[in-house]
N, C-alpha and C positions, 0 to 999 in steps of 0.2 A: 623303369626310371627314364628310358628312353624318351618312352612315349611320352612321360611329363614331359618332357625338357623340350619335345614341338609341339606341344597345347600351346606355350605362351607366343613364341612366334607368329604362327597359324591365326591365335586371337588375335595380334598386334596386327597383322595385317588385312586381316577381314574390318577391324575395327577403323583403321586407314581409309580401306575401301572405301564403306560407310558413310565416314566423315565426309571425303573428299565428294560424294553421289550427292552427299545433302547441302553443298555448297552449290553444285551446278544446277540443284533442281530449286533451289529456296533463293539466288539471287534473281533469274528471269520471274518468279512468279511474284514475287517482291514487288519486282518493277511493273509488271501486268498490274496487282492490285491497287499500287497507288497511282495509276493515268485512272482506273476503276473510279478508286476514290474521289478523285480529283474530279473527271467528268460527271458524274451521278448522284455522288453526294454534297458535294461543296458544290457544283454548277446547278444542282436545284434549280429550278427556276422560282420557287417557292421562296428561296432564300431571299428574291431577291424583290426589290419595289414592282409593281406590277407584273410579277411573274416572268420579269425578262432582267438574263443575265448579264445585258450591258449596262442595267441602272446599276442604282446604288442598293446596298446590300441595304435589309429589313432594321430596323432601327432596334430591334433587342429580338432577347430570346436567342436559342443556338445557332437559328439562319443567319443570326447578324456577323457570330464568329465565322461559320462556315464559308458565309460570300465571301466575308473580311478577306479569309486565308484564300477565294477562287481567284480573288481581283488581284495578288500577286504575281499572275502571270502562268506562263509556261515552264519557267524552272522549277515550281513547286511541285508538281509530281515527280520531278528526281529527286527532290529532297525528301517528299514525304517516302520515294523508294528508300531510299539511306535510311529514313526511321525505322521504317519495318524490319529493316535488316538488321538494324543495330539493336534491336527490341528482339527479332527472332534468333537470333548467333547468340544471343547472353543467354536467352532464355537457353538453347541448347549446348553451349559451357555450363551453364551452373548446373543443369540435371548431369551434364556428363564428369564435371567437378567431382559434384556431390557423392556422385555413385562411387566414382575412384578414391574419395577419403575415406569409405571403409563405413560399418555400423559402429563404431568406436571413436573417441579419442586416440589420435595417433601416439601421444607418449604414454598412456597407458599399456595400449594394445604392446609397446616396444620393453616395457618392465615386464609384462609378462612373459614375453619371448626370452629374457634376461632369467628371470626365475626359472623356467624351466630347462635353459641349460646348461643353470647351472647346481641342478638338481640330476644331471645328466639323461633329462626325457627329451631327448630331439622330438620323436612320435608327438608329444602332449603340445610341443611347439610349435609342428605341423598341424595338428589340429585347433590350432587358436587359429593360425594365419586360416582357415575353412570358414572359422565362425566370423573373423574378422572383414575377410573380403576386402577388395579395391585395390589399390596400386600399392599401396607398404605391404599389404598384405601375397600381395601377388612377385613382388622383386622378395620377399623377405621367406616366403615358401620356397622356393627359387633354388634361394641358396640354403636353407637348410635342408633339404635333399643332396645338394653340394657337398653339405659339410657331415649328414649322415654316412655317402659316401666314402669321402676321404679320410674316416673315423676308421674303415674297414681295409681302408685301401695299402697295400704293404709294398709296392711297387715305387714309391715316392718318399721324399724325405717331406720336414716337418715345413722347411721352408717354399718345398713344392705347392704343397697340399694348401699353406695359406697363398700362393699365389692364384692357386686352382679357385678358392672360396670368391675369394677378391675380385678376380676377373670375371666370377659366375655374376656378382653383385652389379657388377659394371654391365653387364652384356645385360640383365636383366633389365634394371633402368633406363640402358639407351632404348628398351623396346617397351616400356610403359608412358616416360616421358612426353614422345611424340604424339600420341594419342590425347594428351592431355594440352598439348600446346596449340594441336590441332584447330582453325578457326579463330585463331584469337587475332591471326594479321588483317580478318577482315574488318575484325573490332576498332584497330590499332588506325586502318584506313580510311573507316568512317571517321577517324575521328581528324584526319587532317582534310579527307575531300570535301567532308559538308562544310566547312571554313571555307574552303576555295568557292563551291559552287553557290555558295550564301553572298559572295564577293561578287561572284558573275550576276548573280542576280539583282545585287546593289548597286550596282554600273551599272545595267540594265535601265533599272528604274530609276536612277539618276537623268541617264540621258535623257530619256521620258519627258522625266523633273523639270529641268534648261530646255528641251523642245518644245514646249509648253509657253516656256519665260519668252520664249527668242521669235514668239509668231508675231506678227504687224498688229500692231494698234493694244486694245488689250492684256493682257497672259489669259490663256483659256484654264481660270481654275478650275475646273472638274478635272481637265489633264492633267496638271499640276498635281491637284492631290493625287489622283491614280498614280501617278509615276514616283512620286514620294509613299504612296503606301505601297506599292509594287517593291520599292528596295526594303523598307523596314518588314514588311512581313519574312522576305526569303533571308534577311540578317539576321533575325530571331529564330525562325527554322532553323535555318544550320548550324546557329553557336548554341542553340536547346540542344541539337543533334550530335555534334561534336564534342559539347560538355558530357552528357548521357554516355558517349561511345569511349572517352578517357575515362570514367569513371568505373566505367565495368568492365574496361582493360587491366586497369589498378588492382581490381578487388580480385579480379582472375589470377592475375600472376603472384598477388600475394598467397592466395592461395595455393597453387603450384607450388611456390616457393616452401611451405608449410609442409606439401606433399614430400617433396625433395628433402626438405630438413629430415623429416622422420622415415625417411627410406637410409640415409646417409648414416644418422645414429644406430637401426636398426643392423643395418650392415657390421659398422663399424663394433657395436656388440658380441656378434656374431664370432667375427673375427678374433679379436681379442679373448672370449671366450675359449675358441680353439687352439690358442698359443697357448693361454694358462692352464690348459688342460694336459697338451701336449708339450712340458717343457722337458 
């Protein structure tokens, strides 16, 4: 029982590791692939009026988009970096979400832990949380070892023994939790820095915009539009970007929150269980 009780540690912190390796290696390469993109596939020269990137972008078809978004400027490959990111951290929350809610419904998987103890099979309880897998499954294992234990244990009173269940419940959660919140403050980041840098790039192309109006004689409108399409592309970029990055900030933590609901009932089960058993 030992040994159970540093499997779940051991995993919480290899799992930490992990997270924290795939954040250092997936934001530089992020940023490598869209200056990539940026240079190669948006700067086409194909995309653009006689094969040269300082005309004007191809009048349809996808070159027309792709120049459209080159003629933006230089802040656009940080933003399209912020998209990749914000596109690869969800993608890698929701697989690692998904894995932690278990092959079940959580308030099922939690009546059944309820039925079987109080049918008095801990064993058959332990064996659901195996079939059930993920984070309720893994705090909820946890402590019914706890509470097998302190079934046997003649050392303690009754009010010991539930503080022993209760603080196994606690320690186990604070060591599932992390893992699952893990990544989500990059989410949370994108989601106010492409605002900012969509901003910078709107001043940018603003000033453009007025340098353009304020030359002698004339206004040179091809500047003019460049420096007003330079702002509206990168404003678009980053409030697509920033809406995308709150939105599967939202959906993450709702679901955590769901995680935590059904680890909290399951506990509190548990417990209650072992009072009315032991009064």
């Amino acid at each position: 029982m030992a040994n159970e009780a540093k499997v779940a540690p051991a995993q919480a912190e290899k799992g930490n590791g992990l997270s924290s390796m795939f954040a250092s290696i997936v934001i530089p390469m992020c940023v490598v692939v869209g200056i990539l993109i940026y240079t190669f596939v948006m700067g086409n020269p194909s995309n653009f009026e006689g094969n040269d990137p300082n005309n004007h972008p191809v009048s349809e078809g996808a070159g027309h988009i792709l120049g459209l978004v080159y003629k933006g400027g230089y802040i656009v490959p940080i933003l399209l970096s912020l998209v990749l990111m914000t596109i690869t951290f969800s993608i890698e929350r929701f697989l690692t979400i998904s894995k932690a809610s278990g092959k079940g419904r959580a308030e099922a998987f939690v009546r059944k832990i309820r039925v079987h103890l109080q049918a008095n099979n801990v064993d058959a309880a332990i064996k659901e949380c195996d079939i059930q897998k993920g984070s309720v499954a893994n705090v909820l294992r946890s402590t019914l070892i706890k509470y097998k234990e302190m079934e046997t244990a003649t050392d303690m009173d009754k009010e010991q023994k539930l503080l022993a269940i209760q603080k196994e419940v606690e320690e186990s959660t604070n060591l599932e939790l992390p893992g699952l919140e893990k990544n989500l403050v990059v989410i949370a980041t994108m989601a106010s820095v492409s605002t900012l840098i969509a901003l910078l790039g709107t001043v940018i192309g603003m000033i453009k915009a007025f340098s353009a109006l304020a030359t002698a004689g004339s206004p040179d409108s091809v500047a003019l539009a460049n420096g007003i399409s330079e702002a509206l592309i990168n404003t678009a970029l980053g409030i697509g970007n920033s809406a995308l990055a709150t939105i599967m900030y939202s959906v993450f933590t709702t679901k955590i929150d769901y995680i935590t609901f059904a680890i909290d009932e399951g506990g509190y089960s548990i417990i209650q269980t072992f009072a009315e058993k032991h009064k």
